[in-house]
FIKOLNU-493500 format. One record per residue: residue in one letter; x negated, y, z of N, C-alpha, C, CB in turn. Coordinates in pm, 1 decimal. Atoms other than C-alpha are relative to their C-alpha. Glycine has a CB too. Layout:
N
<node 'A',<X,Y,Z>,<X,Y,Z>,<X,Y,Z>,<X,Y,Z>>;
...
// end
This chain:
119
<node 'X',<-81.0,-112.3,48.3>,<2387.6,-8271.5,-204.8>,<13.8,106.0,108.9>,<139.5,-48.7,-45.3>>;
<node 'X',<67.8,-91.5,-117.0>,<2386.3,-8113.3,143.8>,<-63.8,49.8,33.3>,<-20.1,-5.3,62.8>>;
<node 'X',<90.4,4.1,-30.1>,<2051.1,-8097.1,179.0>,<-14.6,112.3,-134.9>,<-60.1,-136.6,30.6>>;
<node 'X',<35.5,-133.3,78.5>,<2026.1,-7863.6,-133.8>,<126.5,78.1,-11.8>,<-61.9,-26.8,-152.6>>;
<node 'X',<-117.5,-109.8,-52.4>,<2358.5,-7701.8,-33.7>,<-122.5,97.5,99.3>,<166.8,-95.9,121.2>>;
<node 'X',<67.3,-84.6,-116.2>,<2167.6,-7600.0,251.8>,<-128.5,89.8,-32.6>,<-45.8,-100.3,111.9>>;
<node 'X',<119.6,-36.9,41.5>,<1819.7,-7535.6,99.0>,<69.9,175.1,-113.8>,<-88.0,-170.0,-99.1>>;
<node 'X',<-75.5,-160.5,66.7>,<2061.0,-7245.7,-137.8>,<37.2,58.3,83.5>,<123.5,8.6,-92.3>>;
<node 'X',<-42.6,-61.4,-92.9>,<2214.2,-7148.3,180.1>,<-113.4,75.7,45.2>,<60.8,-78.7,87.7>>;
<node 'X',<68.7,-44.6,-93.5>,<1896.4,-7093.0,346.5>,<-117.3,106.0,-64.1>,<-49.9,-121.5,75.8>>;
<node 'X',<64.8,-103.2,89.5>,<1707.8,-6963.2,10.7>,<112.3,153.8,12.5>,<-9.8,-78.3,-183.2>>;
<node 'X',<-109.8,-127.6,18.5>,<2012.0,-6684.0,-26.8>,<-18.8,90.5,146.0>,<191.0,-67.8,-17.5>>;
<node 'X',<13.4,-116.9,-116.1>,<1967.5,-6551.9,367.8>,<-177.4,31.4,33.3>,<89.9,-68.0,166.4>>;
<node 'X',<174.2,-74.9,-24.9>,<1545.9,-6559.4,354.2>,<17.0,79.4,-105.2>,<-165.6,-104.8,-17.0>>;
<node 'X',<-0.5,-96.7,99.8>,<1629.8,-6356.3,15.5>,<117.0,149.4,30.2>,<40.9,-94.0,-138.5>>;
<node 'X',<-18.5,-119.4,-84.2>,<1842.9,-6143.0,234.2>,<-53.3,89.3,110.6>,<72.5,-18.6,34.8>>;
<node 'X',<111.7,-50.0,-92.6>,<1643.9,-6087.7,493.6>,<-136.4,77.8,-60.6>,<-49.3,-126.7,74.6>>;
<node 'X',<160.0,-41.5,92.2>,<1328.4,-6017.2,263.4>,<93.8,170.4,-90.3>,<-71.8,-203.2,-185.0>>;
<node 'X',<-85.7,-140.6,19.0>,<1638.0,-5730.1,107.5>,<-6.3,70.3,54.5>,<104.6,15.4,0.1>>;
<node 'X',<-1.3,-109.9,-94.1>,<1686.8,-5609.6,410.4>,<-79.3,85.5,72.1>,<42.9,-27.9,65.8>>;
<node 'X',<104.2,-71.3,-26.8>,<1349.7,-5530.0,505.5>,<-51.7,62.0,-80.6>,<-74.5,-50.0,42.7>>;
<node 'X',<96.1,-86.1,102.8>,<1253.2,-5412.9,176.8>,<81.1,157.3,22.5>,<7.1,-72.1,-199.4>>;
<node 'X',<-101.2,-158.6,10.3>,<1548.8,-5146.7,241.0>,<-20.2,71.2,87.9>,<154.0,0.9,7.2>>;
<node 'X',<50.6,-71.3,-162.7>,<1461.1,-5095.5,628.6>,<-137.5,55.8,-63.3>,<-33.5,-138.7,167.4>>;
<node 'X',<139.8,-98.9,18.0>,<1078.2,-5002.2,468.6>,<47.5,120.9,-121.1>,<-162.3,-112.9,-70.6>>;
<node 'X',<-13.2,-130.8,71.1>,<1280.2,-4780.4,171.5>,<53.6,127.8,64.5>,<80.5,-22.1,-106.3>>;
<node 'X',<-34.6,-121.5,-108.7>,<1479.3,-4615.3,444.0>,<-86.8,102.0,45.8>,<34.3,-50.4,119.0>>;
<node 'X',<133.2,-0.9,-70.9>,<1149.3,-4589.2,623.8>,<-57.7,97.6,-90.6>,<-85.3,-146.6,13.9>>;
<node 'X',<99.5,-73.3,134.9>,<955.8,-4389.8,305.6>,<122.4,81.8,-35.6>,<-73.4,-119.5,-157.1>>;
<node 'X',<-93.0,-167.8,65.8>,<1298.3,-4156.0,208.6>,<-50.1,73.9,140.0>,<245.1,-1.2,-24.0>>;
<node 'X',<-7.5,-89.2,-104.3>,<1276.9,-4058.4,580.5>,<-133.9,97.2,3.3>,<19.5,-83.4,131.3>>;
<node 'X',<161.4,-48.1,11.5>,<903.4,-3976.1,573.5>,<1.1,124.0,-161.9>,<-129.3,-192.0,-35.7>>;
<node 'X',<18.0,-128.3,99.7>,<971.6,-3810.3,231.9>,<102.0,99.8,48.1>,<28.4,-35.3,-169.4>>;
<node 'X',<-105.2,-151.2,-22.3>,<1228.5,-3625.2,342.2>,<-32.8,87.6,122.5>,<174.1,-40.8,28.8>>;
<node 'X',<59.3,-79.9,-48.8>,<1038.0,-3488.4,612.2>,<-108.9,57.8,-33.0>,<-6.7,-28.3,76.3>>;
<node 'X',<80.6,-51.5,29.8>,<759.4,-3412.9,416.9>,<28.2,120.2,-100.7>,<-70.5,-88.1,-27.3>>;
<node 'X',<-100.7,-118.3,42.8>,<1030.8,-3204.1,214.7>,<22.8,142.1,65.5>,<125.3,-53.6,7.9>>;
<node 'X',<-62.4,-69.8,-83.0>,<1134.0,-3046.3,505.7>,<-87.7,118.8,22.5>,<34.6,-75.2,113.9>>;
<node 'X',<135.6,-38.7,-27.3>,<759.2,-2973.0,608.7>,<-30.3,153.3,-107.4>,<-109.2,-150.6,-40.8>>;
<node 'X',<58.7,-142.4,114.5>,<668.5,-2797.5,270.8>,<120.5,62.4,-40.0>,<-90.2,-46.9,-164.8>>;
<node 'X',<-85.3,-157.0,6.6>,<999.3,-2612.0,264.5>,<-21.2,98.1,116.9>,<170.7,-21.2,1.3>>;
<node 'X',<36.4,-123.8,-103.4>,<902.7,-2447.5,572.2>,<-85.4,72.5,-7.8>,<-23.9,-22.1,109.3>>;
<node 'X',<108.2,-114.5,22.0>,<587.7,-2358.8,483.9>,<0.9,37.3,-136.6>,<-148.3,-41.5,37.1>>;
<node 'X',<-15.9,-140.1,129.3>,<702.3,-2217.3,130.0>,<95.5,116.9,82.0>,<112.3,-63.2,-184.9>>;
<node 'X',<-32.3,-93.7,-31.0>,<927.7,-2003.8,345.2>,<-77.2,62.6,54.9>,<78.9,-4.9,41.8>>;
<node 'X',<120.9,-73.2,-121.6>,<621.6,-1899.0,588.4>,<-72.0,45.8,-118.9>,<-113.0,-118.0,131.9>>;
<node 'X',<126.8,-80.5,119.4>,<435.5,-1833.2,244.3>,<73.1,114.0,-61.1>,<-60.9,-111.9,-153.3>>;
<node 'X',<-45.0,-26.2,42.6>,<720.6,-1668.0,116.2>,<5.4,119.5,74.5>,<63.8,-70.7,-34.0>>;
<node 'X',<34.5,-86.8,-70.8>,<766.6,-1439.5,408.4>,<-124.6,59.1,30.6>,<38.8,-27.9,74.9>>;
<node 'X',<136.3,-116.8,-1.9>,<393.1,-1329.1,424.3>,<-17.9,85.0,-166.5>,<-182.1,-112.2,35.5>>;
<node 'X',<27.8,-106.3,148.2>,<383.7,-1259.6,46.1>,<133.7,150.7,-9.7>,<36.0,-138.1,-186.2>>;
<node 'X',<-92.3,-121.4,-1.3>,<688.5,-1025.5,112.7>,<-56.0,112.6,134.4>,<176.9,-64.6,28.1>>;
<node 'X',<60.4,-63.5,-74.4>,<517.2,-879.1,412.9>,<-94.4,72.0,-85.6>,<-46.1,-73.9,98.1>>;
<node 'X',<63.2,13.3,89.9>,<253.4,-846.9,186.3>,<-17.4,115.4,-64.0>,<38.9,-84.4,-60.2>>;
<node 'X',<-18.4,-93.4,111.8>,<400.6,-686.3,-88.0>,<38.3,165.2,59.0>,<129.5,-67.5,-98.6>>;
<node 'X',<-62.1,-127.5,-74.4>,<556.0,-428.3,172.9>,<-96.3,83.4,55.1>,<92.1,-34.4,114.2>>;
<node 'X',<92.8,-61.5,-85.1>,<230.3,-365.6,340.2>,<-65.7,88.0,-93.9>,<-94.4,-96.0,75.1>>;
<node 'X',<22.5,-9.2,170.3>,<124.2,-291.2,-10.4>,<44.6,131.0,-87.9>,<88.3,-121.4,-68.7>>;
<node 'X',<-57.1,-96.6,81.1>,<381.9,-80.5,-130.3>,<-6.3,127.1,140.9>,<175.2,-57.8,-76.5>>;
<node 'X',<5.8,-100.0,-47.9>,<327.8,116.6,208.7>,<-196.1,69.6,-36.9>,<61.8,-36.7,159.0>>;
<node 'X',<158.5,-8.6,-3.1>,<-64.5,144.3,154.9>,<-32.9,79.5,-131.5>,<-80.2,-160.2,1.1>>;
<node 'X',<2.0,-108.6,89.5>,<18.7,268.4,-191.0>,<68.8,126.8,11.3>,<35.0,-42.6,-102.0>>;
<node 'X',<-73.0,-146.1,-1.1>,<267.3,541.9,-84.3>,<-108.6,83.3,120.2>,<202.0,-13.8,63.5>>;
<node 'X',<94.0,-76.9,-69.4>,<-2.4,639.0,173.8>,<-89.2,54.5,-43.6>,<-46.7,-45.8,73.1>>;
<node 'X',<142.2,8.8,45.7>,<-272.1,617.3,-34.8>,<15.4,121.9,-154.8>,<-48.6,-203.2,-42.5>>;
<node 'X',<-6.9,-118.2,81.6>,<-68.2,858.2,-287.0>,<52.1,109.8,88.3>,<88.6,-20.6,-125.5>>;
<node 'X',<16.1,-149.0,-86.1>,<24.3,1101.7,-15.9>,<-104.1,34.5,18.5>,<45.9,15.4,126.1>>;
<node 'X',<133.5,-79.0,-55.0>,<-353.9,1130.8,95.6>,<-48.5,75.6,-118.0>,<-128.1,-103.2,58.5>>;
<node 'X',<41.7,3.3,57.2>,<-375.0,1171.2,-261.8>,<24.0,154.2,-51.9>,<15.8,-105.8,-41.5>>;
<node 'X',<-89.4,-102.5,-18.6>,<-124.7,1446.8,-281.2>,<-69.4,134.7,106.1>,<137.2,-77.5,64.8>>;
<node 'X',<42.6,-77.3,-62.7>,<-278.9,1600.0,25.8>,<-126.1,78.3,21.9>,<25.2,-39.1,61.0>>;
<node 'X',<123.1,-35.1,19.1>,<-656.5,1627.6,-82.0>,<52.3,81.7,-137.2>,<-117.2,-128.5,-6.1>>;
<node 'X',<-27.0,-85.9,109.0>,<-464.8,1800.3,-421.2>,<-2.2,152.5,90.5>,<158.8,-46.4,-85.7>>;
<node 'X',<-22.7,-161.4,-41.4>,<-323.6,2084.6,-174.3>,<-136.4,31.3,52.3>,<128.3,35.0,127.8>>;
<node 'X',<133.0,-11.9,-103.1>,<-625.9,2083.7,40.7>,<-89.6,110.6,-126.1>,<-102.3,-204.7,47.3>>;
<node 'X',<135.5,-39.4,156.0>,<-835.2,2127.8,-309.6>,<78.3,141.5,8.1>,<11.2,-118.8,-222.6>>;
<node 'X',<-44.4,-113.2,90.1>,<-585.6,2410.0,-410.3>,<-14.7,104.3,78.0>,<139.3,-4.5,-56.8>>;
<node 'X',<33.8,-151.0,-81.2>,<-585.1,2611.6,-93.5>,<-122.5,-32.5,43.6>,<100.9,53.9,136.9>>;
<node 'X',<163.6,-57.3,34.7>,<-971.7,2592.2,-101.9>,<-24.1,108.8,-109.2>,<-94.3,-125.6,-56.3>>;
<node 'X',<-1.7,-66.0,121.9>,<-957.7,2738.0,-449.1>,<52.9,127.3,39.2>,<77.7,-69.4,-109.5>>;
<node 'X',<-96.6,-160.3,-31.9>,<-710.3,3001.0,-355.0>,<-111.2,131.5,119.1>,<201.8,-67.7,131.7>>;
<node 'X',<81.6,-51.1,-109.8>,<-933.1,3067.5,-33.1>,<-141.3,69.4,-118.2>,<-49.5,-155.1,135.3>>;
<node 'X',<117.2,-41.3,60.3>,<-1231.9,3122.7,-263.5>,<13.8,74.8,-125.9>,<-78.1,-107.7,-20.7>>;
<node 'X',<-40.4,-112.0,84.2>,<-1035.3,3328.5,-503.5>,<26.8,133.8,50.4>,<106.9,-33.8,-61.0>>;
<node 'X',<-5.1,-106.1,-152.0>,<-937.0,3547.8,-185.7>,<-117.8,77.4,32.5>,<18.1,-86.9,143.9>>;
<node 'X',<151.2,-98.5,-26.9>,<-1290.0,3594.3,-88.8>,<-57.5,50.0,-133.0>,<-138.9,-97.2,76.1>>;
<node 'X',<59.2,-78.3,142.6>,<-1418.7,3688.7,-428.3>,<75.5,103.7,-38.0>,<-5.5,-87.4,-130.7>>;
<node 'X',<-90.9,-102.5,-15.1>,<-1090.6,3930.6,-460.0>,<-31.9,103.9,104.2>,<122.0,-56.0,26.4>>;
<node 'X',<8.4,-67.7,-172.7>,<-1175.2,4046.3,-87.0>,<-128.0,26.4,-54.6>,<16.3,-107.3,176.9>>;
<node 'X',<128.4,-35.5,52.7>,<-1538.4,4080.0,-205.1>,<-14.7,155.6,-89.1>,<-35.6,-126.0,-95.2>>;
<node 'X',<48.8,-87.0,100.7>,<-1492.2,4263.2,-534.2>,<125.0,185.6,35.8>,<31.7,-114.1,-192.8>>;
<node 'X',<-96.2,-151.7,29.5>,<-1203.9,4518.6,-390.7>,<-91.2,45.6,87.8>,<189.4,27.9,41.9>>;
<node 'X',<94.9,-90.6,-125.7>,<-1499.1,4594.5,-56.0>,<-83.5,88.6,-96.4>,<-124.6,-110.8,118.6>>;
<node 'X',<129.0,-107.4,131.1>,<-1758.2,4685.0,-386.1>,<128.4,108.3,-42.0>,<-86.2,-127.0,-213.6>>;
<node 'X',<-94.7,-89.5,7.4>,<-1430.3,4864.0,-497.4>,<-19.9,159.2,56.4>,<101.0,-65.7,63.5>>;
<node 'X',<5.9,-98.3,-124.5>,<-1420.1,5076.1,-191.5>,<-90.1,66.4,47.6>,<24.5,-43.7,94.2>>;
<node 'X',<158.5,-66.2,4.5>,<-1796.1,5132.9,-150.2>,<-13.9,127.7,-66.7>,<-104.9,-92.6,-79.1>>;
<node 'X',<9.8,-56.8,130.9>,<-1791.3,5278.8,-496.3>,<91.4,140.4,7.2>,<54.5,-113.1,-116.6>>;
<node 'X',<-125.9,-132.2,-32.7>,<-1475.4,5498.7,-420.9>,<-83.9,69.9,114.8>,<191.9,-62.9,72.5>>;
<node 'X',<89.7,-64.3,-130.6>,<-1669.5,5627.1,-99.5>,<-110.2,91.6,-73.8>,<-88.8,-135.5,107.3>>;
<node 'X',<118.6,-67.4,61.2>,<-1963.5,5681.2,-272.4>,<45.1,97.1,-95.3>,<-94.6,-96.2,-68.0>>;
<node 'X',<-9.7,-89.7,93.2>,<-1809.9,5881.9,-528.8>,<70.8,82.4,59.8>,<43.2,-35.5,-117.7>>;
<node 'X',<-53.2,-102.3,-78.0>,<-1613.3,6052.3,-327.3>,<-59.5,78.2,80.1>,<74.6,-36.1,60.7>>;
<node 'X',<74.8,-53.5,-97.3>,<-1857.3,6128.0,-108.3>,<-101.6,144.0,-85.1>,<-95.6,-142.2,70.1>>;
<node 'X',<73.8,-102.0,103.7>,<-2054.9,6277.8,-448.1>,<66.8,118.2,-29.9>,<-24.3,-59.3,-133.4>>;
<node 'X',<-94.7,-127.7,60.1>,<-1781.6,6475.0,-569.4>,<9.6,80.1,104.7>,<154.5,-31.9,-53.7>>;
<node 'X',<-30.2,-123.7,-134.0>,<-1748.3,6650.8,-194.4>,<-125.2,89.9,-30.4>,<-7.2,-70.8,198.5>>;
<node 'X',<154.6,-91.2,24.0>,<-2139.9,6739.6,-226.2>,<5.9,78.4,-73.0>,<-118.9,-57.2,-47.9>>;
<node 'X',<30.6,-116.3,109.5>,<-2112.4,6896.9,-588.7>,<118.1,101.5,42.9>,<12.7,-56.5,-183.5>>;
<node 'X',<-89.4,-78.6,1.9>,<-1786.1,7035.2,-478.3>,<-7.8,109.7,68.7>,<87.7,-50.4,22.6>>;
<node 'X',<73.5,-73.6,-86.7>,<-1956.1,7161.5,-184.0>,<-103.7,92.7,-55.2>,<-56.2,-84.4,83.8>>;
<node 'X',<71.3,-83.6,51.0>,<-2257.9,7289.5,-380.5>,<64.5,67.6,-95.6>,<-101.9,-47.9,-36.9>>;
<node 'X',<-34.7,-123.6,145.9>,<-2071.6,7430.8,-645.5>,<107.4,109.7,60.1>,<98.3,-92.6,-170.6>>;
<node 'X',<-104.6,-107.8,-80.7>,<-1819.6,7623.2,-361.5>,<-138.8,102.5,52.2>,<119.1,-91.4,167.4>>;
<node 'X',<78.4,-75.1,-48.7>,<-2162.4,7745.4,-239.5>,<-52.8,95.9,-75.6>,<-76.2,-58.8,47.8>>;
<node 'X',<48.9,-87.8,108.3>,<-2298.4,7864.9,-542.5>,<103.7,134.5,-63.3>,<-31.2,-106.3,-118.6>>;
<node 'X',<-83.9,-123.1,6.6>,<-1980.4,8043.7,-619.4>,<35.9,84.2,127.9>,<123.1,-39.6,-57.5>>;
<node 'X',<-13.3,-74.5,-91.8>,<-2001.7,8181.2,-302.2>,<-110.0,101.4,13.9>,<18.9,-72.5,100.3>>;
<node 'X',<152.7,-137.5,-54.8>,<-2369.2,8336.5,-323.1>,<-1.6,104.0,-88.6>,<-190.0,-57.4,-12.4>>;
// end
């Protein structure tokens, strides 16, 4: 009766022992998961912070990329203007030619015809 007193005694602490290590290896595996937690929360924040870098580099690359866009508009317009200028500047020089020249005609006949009423 002792003898399987004891044999329950001694089954009940190898079935504690065999507990306690199964718990020391679950300990063992939360810790490991919970650093592998730790791990990939850091690097979703490191992913998290480049995609916001990212997006910023992004939203500057588009506001650059519509100022240059902005600035080849004016560029274009005062070309245009410039080449409305010279064609203006062009057609008032023929203008002026023309005025010369006729002016210059009308002196001649005005001249020959002061002469003629003079002879």
């Amino acid at each position: 009766d002792t003898h399987s007193l004891l044999k329950g005694i001694e089954h009940v602490y190898v079935n504690s022992l065999s507990q306690e290590e199964e718990f020391k290896k679950q300990k063992l595996d939360w810790a490991h998961e919970e650093a592998e937690k730790q791990r990939l929360h850091q690097q979703l924040s490191l992913l998290r912070s480049r995609l916001q870098q990212e997006e910023r580099r992004r939203l500057v690359d588009g506001t650059i990329t519509e100022q240059l866009a902005e600035s080849k508009a004016l560029m274009d317009n005062i070309t245009k203007q410039q080449q409305e200028f010279q064609s203006a500047k062009e057609q008032y020089s023929i203008l002026v030619d023309e005025l010369h020249t006729r002016s210059a005609q009308q002196h001649d006949f005005f001249r020959q015809a002061s002469k003629r009423i003079m002879e």
